[in-house]
C-alpha positions in Angstrom: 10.3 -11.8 -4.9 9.9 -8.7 -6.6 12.6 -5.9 -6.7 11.2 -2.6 -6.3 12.3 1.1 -5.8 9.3 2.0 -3.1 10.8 3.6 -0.4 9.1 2.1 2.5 9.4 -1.7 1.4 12.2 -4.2 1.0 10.8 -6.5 -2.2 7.2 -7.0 -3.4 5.2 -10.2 -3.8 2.1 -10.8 -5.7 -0.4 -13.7 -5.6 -3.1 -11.7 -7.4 -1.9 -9.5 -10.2 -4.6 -7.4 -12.2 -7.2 -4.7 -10.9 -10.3 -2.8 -11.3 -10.7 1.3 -10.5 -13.1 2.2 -8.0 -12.3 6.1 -7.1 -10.2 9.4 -8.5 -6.9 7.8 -6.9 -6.9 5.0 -10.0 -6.9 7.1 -12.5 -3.3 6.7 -13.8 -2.8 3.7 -12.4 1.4 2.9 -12.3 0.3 -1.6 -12.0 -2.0 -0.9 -14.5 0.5 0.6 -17.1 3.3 -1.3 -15.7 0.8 -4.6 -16.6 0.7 -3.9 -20.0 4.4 -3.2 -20.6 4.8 -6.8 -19.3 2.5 -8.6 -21.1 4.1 -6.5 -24.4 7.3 -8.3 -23.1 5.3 -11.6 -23.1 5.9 -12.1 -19.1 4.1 -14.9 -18.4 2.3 -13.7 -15.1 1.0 -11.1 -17.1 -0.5 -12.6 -20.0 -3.9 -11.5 -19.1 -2.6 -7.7 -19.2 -4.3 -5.9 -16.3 -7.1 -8.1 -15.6 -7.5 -10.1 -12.4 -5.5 -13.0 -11.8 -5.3 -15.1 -8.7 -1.3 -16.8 -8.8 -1.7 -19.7 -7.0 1.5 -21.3 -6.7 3.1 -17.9 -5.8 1.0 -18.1 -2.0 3.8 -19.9 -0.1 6.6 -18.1 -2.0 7.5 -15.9 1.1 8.2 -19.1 3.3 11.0 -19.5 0.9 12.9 -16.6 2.1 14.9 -17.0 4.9 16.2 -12.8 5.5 13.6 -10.7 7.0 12.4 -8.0 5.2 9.3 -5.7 4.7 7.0 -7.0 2.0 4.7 -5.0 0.2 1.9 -7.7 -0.6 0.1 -7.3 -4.0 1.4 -4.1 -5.6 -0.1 -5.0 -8.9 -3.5 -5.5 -7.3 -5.7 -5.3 -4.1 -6.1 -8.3 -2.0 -9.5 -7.1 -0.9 -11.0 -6.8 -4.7 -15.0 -8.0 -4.8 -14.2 -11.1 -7.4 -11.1 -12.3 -4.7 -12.6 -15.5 -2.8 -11.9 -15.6 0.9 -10.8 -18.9 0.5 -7.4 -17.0 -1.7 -7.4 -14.2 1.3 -7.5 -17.0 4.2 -4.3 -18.8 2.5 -2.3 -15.7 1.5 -3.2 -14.4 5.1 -2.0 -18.4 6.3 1.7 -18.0 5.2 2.1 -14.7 6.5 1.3 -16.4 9.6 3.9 -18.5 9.0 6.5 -16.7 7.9 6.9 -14.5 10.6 10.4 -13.4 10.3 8.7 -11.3 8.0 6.6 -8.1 8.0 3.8 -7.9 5.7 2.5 -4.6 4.2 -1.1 -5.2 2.7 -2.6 -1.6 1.1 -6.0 -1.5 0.0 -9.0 1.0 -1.9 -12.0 -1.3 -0.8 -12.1 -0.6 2.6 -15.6 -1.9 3.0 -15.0 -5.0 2.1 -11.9 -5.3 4.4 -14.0 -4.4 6.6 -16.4 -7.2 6.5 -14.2 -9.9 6.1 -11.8 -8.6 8.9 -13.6 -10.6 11.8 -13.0 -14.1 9.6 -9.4 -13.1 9.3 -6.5 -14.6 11.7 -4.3 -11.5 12.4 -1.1 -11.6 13.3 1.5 -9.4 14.4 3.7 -9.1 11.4 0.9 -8.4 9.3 0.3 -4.5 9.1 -3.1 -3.3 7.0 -3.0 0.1 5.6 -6.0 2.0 3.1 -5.0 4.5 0.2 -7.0 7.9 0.6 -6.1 10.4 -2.1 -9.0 13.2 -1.5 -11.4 14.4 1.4 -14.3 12.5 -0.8 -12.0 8.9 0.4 -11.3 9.6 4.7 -14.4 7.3 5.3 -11.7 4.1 4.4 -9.7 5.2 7.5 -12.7 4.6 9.7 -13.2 1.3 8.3 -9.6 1.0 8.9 -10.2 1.7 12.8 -12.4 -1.6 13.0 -9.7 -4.2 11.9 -7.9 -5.8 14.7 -4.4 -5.5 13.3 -1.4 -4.8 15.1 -0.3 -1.9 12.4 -2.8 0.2 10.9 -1.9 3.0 8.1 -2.6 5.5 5.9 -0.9 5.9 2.3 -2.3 9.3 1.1 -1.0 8.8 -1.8 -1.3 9.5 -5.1 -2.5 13.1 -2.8 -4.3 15.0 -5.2 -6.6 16.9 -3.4 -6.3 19.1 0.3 -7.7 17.5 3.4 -8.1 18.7 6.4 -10.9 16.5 8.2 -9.5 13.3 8.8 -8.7 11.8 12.5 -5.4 9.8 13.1 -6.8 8.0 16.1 -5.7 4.2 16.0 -3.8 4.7 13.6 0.2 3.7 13.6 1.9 5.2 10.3 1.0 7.8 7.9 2.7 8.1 4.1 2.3 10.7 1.9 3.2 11.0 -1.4 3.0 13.2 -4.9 1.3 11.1 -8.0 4.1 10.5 -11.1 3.7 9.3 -14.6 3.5 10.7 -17.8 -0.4 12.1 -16.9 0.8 12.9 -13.1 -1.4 15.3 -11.1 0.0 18.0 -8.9 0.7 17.8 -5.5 0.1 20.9 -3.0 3.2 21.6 -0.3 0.5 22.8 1.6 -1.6 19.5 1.6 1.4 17.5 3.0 1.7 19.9 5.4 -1.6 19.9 6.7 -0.6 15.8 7.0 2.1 16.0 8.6 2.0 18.6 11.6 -0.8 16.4 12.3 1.2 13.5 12.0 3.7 15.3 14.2 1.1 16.5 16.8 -0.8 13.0 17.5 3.0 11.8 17.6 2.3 9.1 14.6 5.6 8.0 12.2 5.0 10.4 9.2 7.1 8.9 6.0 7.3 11.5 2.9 7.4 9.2 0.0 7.9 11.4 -3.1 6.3 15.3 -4.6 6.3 12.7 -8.1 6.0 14.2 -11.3 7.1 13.0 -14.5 8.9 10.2 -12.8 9.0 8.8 -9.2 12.3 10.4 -8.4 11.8 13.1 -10.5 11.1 15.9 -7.7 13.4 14.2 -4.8 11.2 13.4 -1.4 12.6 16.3 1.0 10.0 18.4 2.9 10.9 21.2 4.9 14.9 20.4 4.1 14.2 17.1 5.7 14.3 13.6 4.5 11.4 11.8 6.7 11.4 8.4 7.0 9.7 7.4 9.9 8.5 4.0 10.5 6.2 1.8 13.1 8.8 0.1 15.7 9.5 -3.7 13.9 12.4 -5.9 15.2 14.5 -5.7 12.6 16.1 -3.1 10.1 14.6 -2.3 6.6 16.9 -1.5 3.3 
């Protein structure tokens, strides 16, 4: 179990760490610098810095954990990367199954492959899928996001470094928004959240405001509008 300070999770768990960029939103990736700090401190998990690494012996972890809580799967990585066998995805995707006292929250960039391998997938309730879409050039993942049978589908635009306007919320559950930070952070426009949430507001989905960012996380607060929004899916039980 991982402790974390993301807002809309509980603790993280990781059975893959390590990644690969595939678009603008990767850029200054926060796992990727956060990899090598750990492998500087000789963490063991992390001795192959930020490349991929399947963690077997960390799939059933989860069963082990007897409180419910949200569970932010693979925060150091994407469970849908190209060089991840199904046979990995079917097993992590097995204990969430199994632990369902749990909810899982599974975010991913490679839409297109989640996509594909959806259909061989068993979904289950507690298991909620979301894509990250940072810029206009990236709303095609939340149509592949529309095809996958899950019971929670949503959106984390976030790091949001770019406006968009023409995006559709249809089928969609929850939407998160959320300012880039780090030392290289990119600016965030009021405006573009905006734009995300009255939509968010008009198609009545949860809208959560995760951060503006900046030099650090917490660094520029997360109120909008003199409001705190925190909105979630309905889940049977109570997070933080």
């Amino acid at each position: 179990m991982g402790v974390t300070n993301i807002e809309w999770t509980n603790v993280t768990w990781n059975p893959v760490t390590g990644c690969t960029k595939v678009s603008e939103g990767c850029k200054n990736c926060y796992a990727e610098q956060f990899a090598k700090r750990l492998k500087a401190m000789e963490n063991k998990r992390y001795e192959n810095g930020f490349e991929l690494t399947l963690h077997w012996d960390k799939i059933k972890e989860p069963l082990k954990w007897r409180k419910p809580r949200l569970i932010f799967v693979n925060s150091m990585s994407d469970l849908f990367h190209e060089k991840i066998p199904m046979e990995f995805i079917e097993e992590v995707f097995y204990t969430m199954g199994k632990a369902d006292h749990h909810i899982f929250q599974i975010l991913t960039k490679r839409s297109k492959r989640l996509r594909e391998v959806a259909r061989l997938l068993k979904w289950h309730d507690n298991v909620w899928i979301g894509v990250s879409v940072e810029n206009q050039n990236n709303v095609y993942r939340i149509d592949d996001l529309r095809q996958v049978p899950a019971k929670v589908r949503f959106i984390s635009f976030e790091p949001l470094i770019g406006r968009i306007t023409d995006f559709s919320l249809e089928k969609i559950h929850w939407v998160i928004v959320g300012g880039e930070s780090g030392a290289r952070a990119r600016s965030i426009q009021s405006s573009w959240v905006r734009i995300i949430r009255d939509r968010c507001i008009q198609e009545r989905v949860p809208f959560f405001f995760k951060q503006w960012g900046g030099r650090t996380s917490k660094a520029n607060g997360r109120i909008l509008d003199g409001e705190i929004w925190s909105e979630y899916p309905c889940y049977n039980f109570i997070a933080k």
